[in-house]
VOGU-421117 format. One record per residue (C-alpha): residue in three letters; x negated, y, z negated. Coordinates in steps of 0.02 Angstrom, whole numbers, plus 50000, padded with zeros to 5 digits. Layout:
BEGIN
<rec "ala",<X,Y,Z>>,
...
//
This chain:
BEGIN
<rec "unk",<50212,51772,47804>>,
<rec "unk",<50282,51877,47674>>,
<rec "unk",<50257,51788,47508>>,
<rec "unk",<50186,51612,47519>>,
<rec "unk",<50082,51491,47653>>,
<rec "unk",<50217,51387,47655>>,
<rec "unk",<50401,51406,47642>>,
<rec "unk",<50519,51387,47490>>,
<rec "unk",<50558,51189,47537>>,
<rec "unk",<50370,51129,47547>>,
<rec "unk",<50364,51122,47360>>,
<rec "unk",<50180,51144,47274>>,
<rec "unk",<50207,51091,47084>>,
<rec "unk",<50119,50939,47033>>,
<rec "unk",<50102,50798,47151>>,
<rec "unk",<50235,50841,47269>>,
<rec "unk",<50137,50938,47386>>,
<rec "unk",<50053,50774,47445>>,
<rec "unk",<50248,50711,47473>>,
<rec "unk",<50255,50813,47660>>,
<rec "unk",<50170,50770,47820>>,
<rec "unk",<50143,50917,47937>>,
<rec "unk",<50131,50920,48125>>,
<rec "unk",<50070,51079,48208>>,
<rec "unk",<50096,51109,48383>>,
<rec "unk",<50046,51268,48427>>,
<rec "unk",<50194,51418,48376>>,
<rec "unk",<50289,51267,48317>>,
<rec "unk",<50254,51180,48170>>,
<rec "unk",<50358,51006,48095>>,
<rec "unk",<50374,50973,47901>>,
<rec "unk",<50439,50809,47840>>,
<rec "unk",<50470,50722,47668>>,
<rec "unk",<50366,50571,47679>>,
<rec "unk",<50465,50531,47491>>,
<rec "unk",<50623,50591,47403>>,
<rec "unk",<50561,50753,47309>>,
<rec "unk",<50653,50843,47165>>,
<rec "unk",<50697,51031,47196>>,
<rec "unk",<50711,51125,47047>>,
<rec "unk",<50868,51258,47026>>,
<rec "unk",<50857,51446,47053>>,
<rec "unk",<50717,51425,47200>>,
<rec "unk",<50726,51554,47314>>,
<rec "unk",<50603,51613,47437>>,
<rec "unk",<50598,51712,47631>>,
<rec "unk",<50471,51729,47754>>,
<rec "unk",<50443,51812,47906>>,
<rec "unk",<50464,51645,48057>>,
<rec "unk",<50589,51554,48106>>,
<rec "unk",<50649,51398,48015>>,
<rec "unk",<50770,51257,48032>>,
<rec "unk",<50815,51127,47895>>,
<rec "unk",<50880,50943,47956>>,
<rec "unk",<50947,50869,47779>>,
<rec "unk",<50899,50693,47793>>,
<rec "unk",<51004,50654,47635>>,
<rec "unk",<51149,50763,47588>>,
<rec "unk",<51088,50934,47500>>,
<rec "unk",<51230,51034,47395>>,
<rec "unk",<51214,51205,47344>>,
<rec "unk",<51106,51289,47450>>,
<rec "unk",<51120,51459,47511>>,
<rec "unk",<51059,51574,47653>>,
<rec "unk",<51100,51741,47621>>,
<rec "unk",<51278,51757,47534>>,
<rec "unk",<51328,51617,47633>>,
<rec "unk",<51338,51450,47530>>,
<rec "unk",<51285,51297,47636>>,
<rec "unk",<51351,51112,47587>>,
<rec "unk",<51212,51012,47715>>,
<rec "unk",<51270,50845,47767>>,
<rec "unk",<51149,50723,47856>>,
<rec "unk",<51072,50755,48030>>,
<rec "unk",<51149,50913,48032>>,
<rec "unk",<51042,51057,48079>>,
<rec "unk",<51048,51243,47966>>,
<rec "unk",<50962,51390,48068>>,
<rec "unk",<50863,51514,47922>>,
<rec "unk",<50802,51673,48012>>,
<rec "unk",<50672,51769,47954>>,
<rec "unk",<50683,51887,47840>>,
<rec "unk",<50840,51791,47732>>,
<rec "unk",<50841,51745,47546>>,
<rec "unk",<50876,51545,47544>>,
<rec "unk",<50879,51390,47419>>,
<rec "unk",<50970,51314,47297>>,
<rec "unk",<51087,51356,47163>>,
<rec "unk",<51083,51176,47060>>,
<rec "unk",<50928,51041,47058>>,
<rec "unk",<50927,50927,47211>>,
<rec "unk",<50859,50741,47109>>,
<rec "unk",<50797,50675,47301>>,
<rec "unk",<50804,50769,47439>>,
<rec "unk",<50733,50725,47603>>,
<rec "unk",<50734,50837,47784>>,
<rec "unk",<50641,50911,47906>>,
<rec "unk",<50593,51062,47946>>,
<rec "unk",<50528,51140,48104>>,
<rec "unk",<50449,51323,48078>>,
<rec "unk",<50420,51439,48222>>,
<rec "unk",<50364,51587,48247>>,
<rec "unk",<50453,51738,48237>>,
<rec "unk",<50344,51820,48388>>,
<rec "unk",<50364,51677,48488>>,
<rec "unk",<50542,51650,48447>>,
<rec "unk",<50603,51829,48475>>,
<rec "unk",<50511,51811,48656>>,
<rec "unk",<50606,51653,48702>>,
<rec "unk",<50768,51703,48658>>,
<rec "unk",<50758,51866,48756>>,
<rec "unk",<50700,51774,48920>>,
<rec "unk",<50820,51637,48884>>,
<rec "unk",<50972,51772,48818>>,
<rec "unk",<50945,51898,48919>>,
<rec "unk",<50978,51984,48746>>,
<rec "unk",<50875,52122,48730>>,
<rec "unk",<50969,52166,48539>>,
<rec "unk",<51006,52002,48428>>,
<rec "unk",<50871,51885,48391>>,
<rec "unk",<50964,51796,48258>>,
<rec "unk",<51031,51632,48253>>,
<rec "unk",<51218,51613,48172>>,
<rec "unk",<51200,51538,47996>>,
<rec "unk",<51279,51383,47959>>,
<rec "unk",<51279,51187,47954>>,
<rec "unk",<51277,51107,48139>>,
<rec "unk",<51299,50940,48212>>,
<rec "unk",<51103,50901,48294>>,
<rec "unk",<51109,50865,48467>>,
<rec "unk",<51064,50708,48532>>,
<rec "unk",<50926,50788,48654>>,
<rec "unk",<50848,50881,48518>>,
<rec "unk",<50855,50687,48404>>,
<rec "unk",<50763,50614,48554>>,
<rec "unk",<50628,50771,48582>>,
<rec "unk",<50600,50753,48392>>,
<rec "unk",<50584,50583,48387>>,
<rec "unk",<50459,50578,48538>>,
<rec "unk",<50360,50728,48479>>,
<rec "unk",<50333,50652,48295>>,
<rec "unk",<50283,50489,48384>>,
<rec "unk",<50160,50555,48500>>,
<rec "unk",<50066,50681,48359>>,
<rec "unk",<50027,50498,48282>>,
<rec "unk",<49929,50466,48433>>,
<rec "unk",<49760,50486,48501>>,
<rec "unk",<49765,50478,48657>>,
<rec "unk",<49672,50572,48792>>,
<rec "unk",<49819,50739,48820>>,
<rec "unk",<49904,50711,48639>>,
<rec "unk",<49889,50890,48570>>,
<rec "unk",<49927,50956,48758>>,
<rec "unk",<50096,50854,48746>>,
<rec "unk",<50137,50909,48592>>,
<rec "unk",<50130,51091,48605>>,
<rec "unk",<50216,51063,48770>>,
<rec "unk",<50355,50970,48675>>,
<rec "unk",<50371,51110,48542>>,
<rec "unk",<50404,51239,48655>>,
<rec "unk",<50549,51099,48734>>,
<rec "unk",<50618,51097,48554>>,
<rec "unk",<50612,51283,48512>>,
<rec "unk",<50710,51319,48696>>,
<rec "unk",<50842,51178,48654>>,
<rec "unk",<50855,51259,48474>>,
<rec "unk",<50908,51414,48574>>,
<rec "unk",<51016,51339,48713>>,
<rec "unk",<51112,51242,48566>>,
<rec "unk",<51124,51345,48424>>,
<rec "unk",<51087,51549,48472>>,
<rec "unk",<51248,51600,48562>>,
<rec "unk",<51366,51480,48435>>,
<rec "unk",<51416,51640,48301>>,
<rec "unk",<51595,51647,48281>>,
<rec "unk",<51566,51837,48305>>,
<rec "unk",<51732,51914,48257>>,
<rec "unk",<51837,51949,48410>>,
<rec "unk",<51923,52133,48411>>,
<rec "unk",<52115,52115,48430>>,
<rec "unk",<52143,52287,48420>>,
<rec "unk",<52118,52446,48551>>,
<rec "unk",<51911,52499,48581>>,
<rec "unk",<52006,52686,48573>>,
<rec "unk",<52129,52678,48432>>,
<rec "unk",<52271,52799,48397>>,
<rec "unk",<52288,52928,48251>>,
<rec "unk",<52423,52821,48186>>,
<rec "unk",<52292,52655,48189>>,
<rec "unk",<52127,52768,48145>>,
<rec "unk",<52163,52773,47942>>,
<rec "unk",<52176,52581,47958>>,
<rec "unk",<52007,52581,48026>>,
<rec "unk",<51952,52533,47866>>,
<rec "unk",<52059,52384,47819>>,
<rec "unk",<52029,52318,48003>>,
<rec "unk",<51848,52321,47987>>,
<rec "unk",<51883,52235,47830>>,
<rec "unk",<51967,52096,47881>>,
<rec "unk",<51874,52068,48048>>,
<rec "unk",<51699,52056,47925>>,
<rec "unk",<51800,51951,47814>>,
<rec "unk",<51917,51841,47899>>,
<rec "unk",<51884,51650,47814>>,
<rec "unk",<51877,51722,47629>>,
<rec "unk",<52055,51729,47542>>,
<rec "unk",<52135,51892,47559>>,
<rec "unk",<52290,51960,47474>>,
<rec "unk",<52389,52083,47541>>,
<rec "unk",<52354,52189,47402>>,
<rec "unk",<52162,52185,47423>>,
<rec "unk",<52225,52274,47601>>,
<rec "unk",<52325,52404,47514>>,
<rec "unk",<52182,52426,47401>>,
<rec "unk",<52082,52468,47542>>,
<rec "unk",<52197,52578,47621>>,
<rec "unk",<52231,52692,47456>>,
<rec "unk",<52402,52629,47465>>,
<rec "unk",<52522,52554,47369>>,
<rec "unk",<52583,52402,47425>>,
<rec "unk",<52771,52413,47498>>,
<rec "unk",<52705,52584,47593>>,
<rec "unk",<52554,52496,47655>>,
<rec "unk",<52675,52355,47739>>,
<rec "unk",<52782,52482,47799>>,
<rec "unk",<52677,52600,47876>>,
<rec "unk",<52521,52481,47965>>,
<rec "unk",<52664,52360,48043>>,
<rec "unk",<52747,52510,48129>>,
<rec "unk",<52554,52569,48178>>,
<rec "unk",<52485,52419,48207>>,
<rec "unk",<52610,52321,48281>>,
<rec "unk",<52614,52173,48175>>,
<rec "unk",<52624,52144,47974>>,
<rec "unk",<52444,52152,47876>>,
<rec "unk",<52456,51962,47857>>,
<rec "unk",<52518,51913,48031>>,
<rec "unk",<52371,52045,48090>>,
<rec "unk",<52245,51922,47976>>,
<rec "unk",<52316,51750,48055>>,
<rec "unk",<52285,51826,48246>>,
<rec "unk",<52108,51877,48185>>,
<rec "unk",<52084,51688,48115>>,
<rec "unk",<52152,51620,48266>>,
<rec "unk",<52034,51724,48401>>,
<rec "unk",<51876,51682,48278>>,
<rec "unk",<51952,51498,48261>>,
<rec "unk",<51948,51502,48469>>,
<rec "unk",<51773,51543,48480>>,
<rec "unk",<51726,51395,48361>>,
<rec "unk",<51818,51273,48471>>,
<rec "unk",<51717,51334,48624>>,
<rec "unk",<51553,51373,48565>>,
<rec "unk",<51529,51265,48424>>,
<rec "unk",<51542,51051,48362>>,
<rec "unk",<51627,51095,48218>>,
<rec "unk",<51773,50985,48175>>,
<rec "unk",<51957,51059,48150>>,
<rec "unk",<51948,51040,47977>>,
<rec "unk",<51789,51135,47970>>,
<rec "unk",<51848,51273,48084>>,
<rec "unk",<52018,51290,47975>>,
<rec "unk",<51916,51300,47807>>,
<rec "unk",<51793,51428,47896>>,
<rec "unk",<51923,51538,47966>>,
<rec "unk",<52038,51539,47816>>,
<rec "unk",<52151,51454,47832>>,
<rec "unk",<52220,51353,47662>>,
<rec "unk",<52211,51179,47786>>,
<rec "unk",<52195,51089,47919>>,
<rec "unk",<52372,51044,47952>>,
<rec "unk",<52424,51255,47917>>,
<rec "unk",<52292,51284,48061>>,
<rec "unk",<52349,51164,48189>>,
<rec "unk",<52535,51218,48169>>,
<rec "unk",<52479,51401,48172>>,
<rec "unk",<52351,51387,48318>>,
<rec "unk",<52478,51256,48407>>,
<rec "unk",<52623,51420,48412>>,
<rec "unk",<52513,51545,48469>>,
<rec "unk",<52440,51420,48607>>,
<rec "unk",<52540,51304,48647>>,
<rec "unk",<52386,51198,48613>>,
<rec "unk",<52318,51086,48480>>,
<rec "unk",<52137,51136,48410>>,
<rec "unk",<52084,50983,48514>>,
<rec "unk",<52175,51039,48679>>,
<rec "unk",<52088,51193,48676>>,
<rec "unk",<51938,51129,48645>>,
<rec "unk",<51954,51007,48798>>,
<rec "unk",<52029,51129,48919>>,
<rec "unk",<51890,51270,48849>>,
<rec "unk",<51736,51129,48882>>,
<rec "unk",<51577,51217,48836>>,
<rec "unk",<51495,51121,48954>>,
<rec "unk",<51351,51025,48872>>,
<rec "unk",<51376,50849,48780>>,
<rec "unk",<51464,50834,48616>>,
<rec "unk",<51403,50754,48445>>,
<rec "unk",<51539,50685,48333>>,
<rec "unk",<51554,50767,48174>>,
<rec "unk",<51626,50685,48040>>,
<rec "unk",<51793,50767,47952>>,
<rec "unk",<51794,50774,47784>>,
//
């Protein structure tokens, strides 16, 4: 590990160390508050495994990356190794879990599970938990609390169930931004090559048409004019089909609600998005998702 024993979460000041019970299991190993502790602001920390934080009360302001996290309860937020993470404002009584792996081990399993000999990384963001990983959880804290004859066998055999589950459930789920546009583009699209890499990278923050132009050297009427006859489509109209292809991928690959998927991809609400997605379909968010089944069982999320 880079820094520290133990990772930014497991806090060490006073006499909440002694507030965490620790299970290891081989690769795998499970943290858990035993109490509410108090996280202090400005904590920030990386290390070089795995790790996966399961808010068991509902933690605001935390960050991985430059990606700001709002965790809700028995949801599930991936942390490779390697990223900055923690908090932004003092968290009074936070519980969770966290299950650390590591990275050696994890890299292997994803490339035999994958096939993916490039990305090791897990998307970042806040998930609904599956119900098989709850249960595998559940079982493997139960049976580290006994001593039976086989106990430590079962558990490291159990870890190695969760880690693959983490992967089946949560690696391939990264709303990777979906090129609408030409692999070969044309001398007329090249000098927006730019902008378009832009706005794929960038697609759920708020973008003004001027921020485009701005981009593109351009002022603004020109820039309208001359990417539309180009490109085939206005800048903004461009920006909504990039939000809808990313907002497509969510509905397939990920639990996330509409509401979630809307705020993620953009969009200024839920209603815009459904109307949008609805035109360009002929589907409701929740038709596609249907008709686009990902094939493994569904959690309910809750919409905010």
């Amino acid at each position: 590990m880079k820094r520290k024993t133990f990772p930014l979460l497991i806090l060490k000041r006073g006499n909440q160390f002694n507030s965490f019970k620790q299970i290891r299991c081989g690769a795998v190993q499970i943290v858990m508050t035993s109490r509410p502790v108090e996280i202090e602001p400005g904590h920030q920390d990386e290390h070089d495994f795995f790790e996966f934080l399961i808010p068991m009360s509902h933690l605001t302001s935390f960050f991985v990356g430059s990606q700001q996290i709002d965790c809700h309860i028995r949801e599930l937020v991936p942390i490779n190794p390697g990223m900055k993470h923690g908090f932004h404002k003092r968290q009074k009584a936070a519980s969770y879990i966290l299950i650390l792996i590591d990275q050696r081990k994890m890299d292997s399993l994803i490339r035999e599970v994958t096939a993916n000999t490039f990305s090791c990384r897990f998307p970042i963001g806040s998930y609904a938990i599956h119900t098989d990983i709850q249960l595998l959880l559940s079982r493997l804290i139960t049976e580290s609390r006994e001593s039976e004859c086989g106990s430590d066998l079962l558990t490291r055999c159990l870890a190695d169930e969760l880690a693959l589950l983490l992967i089946r459930h949560y690696h391939d789920v990264e709303p990777v931004p979906r090129r609408i546009i030409p692999k070969s583009l044309t001398e007329g699209q090249a000098r927006f090559q730019h902008v378009i890499d832009y706005l794929q990278e960038n697609f759920g923050q708020k973008i003004a048409i001027e921020d485009m132009a701005e981009l593109a050297d351009m002022n603004y009427h020109y820039f309208v004019r001359v990417f539309k006859a180009a490109m085939g489509y206005s800048p903004y109209q461009y920006l909504l089909m990039i939000r809808c292809e990313n907002a497509k991928i969510m509905l397939t690959c990920t639990e996330m609600t509409a509401s979630q998927i809307a705020k993620a991809c953009g969009f200024a609400s839920a209603s815009r998005f459904s109307m949008f997605f609805a035109k360009e379909t002929g589907l409701t968010p929740i038709q596609y998702r249907r008709q686009q089944d990902a094939g493994w069982p569904m959690v309910e999320a809750h919409e905010k």
